[in-house]
C-alpha positions in Angstrom: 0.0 0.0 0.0 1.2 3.3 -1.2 1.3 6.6 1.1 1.2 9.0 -1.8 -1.9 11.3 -1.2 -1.9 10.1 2.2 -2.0 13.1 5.0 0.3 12.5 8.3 0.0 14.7 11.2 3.3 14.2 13.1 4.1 16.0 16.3 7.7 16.5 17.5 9.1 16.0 13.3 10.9 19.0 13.2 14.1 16.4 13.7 14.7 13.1 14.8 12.3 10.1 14.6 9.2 12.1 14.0 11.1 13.7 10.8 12.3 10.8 9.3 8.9 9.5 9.5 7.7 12.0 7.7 10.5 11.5 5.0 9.7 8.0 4.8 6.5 9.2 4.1 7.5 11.9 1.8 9.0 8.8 -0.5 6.0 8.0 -1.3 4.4 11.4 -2.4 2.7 11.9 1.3 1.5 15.4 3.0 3.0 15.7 6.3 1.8 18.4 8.8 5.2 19.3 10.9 3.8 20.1 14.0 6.1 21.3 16.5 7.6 24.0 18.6 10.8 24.9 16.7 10.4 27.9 14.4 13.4 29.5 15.3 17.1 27.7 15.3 17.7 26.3 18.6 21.6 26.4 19.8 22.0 23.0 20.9 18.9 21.2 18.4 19.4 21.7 14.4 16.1 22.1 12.5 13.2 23.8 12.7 9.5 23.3 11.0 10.9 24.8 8.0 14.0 23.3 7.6 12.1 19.9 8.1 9.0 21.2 5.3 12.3 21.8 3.1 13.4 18.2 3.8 10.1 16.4 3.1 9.3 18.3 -0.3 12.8 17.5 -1.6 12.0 13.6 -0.5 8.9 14.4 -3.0 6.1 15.2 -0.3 4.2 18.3 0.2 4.5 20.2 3.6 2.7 22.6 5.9 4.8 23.7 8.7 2.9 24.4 12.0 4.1 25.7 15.2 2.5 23.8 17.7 2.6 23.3 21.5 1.3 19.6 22.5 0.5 21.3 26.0 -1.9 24.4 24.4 -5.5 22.6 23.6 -6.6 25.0 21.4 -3.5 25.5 19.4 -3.9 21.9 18.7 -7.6 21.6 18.0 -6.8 24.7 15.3 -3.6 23.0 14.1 -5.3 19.8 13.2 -7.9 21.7 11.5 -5.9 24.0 8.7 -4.1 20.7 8.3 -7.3 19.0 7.5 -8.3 21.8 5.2 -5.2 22.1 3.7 -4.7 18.8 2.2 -8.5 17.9 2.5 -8.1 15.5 5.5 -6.0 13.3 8.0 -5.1 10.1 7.6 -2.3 9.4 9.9 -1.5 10.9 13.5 2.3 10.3 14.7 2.4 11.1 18.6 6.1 11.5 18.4 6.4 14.5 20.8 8.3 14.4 24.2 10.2 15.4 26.9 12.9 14.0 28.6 14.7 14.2 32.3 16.2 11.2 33.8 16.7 12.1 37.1 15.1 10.1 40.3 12.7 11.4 42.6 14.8 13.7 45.2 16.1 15.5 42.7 13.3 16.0 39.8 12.3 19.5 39.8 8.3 20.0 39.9 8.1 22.1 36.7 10.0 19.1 34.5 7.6 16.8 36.0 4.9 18.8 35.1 6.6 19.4 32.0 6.5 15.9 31.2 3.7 15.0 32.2 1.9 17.6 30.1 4.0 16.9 26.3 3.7 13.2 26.8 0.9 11.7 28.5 -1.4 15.0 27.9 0.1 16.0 24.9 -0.6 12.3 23.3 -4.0 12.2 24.9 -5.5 16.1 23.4 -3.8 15.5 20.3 -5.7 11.9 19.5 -8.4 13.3 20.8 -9.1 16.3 18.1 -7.7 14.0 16.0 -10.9 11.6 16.1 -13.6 13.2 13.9 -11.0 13.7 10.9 -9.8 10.1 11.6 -12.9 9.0 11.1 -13.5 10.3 7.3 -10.3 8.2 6.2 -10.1 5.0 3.9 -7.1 2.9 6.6 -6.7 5.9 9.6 -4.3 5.0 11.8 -3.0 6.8 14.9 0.5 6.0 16.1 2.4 6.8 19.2 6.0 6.4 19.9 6.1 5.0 23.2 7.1 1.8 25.5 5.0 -1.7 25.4 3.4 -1.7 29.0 6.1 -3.7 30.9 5.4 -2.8 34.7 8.7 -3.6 36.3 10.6 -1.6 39.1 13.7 -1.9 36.9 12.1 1.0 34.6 10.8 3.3 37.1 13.7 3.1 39.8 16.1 5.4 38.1 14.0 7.8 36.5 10.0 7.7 38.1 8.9 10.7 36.7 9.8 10.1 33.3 8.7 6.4 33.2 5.4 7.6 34.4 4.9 10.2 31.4 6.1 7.7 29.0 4.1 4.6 30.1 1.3 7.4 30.0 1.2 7.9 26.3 1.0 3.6 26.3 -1.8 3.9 28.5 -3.5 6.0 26.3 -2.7 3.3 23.8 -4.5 0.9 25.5 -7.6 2.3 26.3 -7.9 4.5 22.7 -7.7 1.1 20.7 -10.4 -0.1 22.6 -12.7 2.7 22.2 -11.7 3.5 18.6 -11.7 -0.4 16.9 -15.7 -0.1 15.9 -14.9 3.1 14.3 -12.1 1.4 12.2 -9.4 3.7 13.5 -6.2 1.6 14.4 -4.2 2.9 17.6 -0.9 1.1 17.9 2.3 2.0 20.0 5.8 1.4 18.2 9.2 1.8 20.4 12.7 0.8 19.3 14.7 -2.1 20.5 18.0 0.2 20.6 19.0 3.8 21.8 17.9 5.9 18.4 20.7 8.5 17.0 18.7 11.2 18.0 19.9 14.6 19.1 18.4 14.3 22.5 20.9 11.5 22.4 23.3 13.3 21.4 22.7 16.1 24.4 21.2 13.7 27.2 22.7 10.1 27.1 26.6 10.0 26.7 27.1 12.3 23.5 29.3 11.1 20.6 30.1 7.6 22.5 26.4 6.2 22.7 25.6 7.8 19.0 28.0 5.5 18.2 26.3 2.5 19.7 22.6 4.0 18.3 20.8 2.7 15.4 19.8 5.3 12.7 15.7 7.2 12.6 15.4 5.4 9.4 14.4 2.3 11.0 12.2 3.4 13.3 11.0 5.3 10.2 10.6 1.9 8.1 8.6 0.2 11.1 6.1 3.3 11.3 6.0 3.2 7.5 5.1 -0.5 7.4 2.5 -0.3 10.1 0.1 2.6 8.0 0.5 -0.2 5.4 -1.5 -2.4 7.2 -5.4 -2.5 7.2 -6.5 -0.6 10.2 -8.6 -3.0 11.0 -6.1 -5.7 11.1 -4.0 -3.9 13.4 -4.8 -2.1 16.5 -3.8 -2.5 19.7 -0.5 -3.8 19.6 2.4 -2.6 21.5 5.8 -3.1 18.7 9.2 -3.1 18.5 10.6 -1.8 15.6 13.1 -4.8 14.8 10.4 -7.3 15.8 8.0 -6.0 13.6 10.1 -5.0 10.5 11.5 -9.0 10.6 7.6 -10.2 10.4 7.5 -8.2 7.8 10.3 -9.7 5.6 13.2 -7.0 6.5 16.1 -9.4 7.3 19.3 -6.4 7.0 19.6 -4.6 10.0 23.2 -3.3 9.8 21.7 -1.4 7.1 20.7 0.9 10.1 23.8 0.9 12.8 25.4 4.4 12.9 28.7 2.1 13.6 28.9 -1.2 12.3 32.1 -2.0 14.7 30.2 -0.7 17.9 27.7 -3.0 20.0 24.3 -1.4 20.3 23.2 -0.1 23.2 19.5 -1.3 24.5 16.9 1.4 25.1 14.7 1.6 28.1 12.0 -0.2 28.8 12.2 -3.4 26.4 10.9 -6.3 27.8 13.0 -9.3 28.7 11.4 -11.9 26.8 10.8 -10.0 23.7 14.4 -10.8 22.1 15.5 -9.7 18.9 14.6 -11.2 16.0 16.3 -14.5 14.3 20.0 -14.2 13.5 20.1 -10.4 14.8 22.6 -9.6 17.7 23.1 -6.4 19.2 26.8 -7.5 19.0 29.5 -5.8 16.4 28.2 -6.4 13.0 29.7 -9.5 11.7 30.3 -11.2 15.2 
C-alpha cells in the first residue's frame, strides 16, 4: 500500500524520529503536517519546522509547517484543523512529541515533572483526541504513538520515576484509545525501538558522541512506522511493537543497514521487555560477530 496522497499529522518532526517518519513518508508522495515547537534555530537542536518542510518536499512530499505546542488545547484543535483543510483530510496521526529528564525522585524538579507530564501523557492524549472526527473520514486511519509496550517492572521506574510515568502514560492512552476506537475502524498502535535511536536528544542527554556510536539510525524506526500505516487498520490495532520485531515479520532481514557504527555494539533502550528478544540471527553485538 502506497502513502502517496496520504495526510500524516506528526508531532515533535521538526528532527529526529518524527522527521524521518515524515520523509519516509515523503518517498512516497505523502503530506506531512510538521507540527512542533521549533520555528526558530535552537543552539543546541538543528532544525526547525521549515528546515524539516524543506526536507520532506525535496524527498517528494508536500508540507505545511505548523508551530505547535502539544500542551496548548486550542493550538492543537486549530492545528489539526488547517491541516485538514489544507490537504483535504488526515489520515495518519504520529504522537512522536516528548520530553525527557532522567533524574530520580529527590532530585526532579516540579516544573519538568509537570513538563512531562503535560507533552507526553497529555500532549498524546489532546492530540488523538481532536484528531478523532478527521480520523474517522479516512479510507485505513491510523493513529501512532511512539512510546514503550506496558512492561510494569521496578527496573524501569527506579532510576527515573517521573519520566517512566509520562512515557508509560502515552501507552496507557494506547491501550484504552484502541479499545474505544476499533468499531470506528481507526487503528491505535504504540511502536518503540529495541535500541537507543541517534537522536539529538541523544546526542545532548545520554553520553554524546560515545552512545551515538552504539545508536541505530531514525530510518528504522521510520521503516517500522511506514510499514504499520500499510497495514489495514482494521487488522491492526492494539498492539504494542518493537521496531526490529516488527520490521522481521515483515520480511526485513538487514539490519546493519541501520547501525550508525557497524564496529560498535548497540546499546539497549529503556524499557524493552526481557522476553521479547530480537529477532532470528540479529545480535546487538559488532556487525559481523
Amino acid at each position: 500500500m502506497s502513502l502517496a496522497g496520504k495526510t500524516l499529522f506528526i508531532t515533535g518532526a521538526s528532527r529526529g524520529i518524527g522527521l524521518a517518519i515524515g520523509l519516509r513518508a515523503a518517498r512516497d508522495g505523502a503530506n506531512v503536517a510538521i507540527a512542533a515547537k521549533t520555528a526558530e534555530p535552537h543552539p543546541k537542536l538543528s532544525g526547525t519546522i521549515y528546515t524539516a518542510a524543506e526536507e520532506i518536499e525535496r524527498a517528494g512530499g508536500k508540507a505545511l509547517p505548523l508551530v505547535v505546542d502539544v500542551r496548548d488545547e486550542v493550538t492543537v484543535k486549530e492545528a489539526l484543523d488547517k491541516a485538514a483543510a489544507h490537504f483535504g483530510g488526515i489520515d495518519i496521526v504520529v504522537n512522536n512529541a516528548s520530553a525527557i529528564s532522567l533524574t530520580p525522585v529527590a532530585a526532579t524538579d516540579m516544573k519538568r515533572f509537570d513538563l512531562m507530564h503535560q507533552i507526553n501523557a497529555r500532549g498524546t492524549f489532546v492530540v488523538s483526541k481532536w484528531a478523532i472526527r478527521h480520523l474517522e473520514k479516512a479510507a485505513n486511519p491510523h493513529i501512532l504513538m511512539i512510546s514503550p509496550p506496558l512492561d510494569m517492572k521496578e527496573k524501569w521506574f527506579a532510576a527515573h520515576t517521573a519520566y517512566s510515568m509520562a512515557k508509560f502514560g502515552m501507552s496507557l492512552v494506547v491501550l484504552g484509545l484502541a479499545g474505544e476506537l476499533r468499531s470506528k475502524k481507526i487503528a491505535v498502535n504504540a511502536l518503540w525501538p529495541r535500541t537507543v535511536i541517534a537522536t539529538a536528544a541523544v546526542q545532548n542527554l545520554l553520553g554524546g558522541d560515545v552512545v551515538i556510536r552504539q545508536s541505530r539510525k531514525p530510518e528504522i524506526m521510520a521503516e517500522a512506522a511506514y510499514t504499520v500505516f500499510s497495514h489495514p487498520s482494521t487488522q491492526l490495532t492494539g498492539r504494542f511493537l518493537i521496531d526490529d520485531n516488527f520490521l522481521a515479520d515483515n520480511g526485513v532481514t538487514d539490519f546493519d543497514q541501520y547501525r550508525v557504527d557497524p564496529s560498535q555494539s548497540l546499546a539497549q533502550d529503556f524499557f524493552v521487555p526481557a522476553e521479547i528478544a530480537p529477532p532470528k540471527g540479529v545480535s546487538l553485538a559488532p556487525a559481523g560477530r
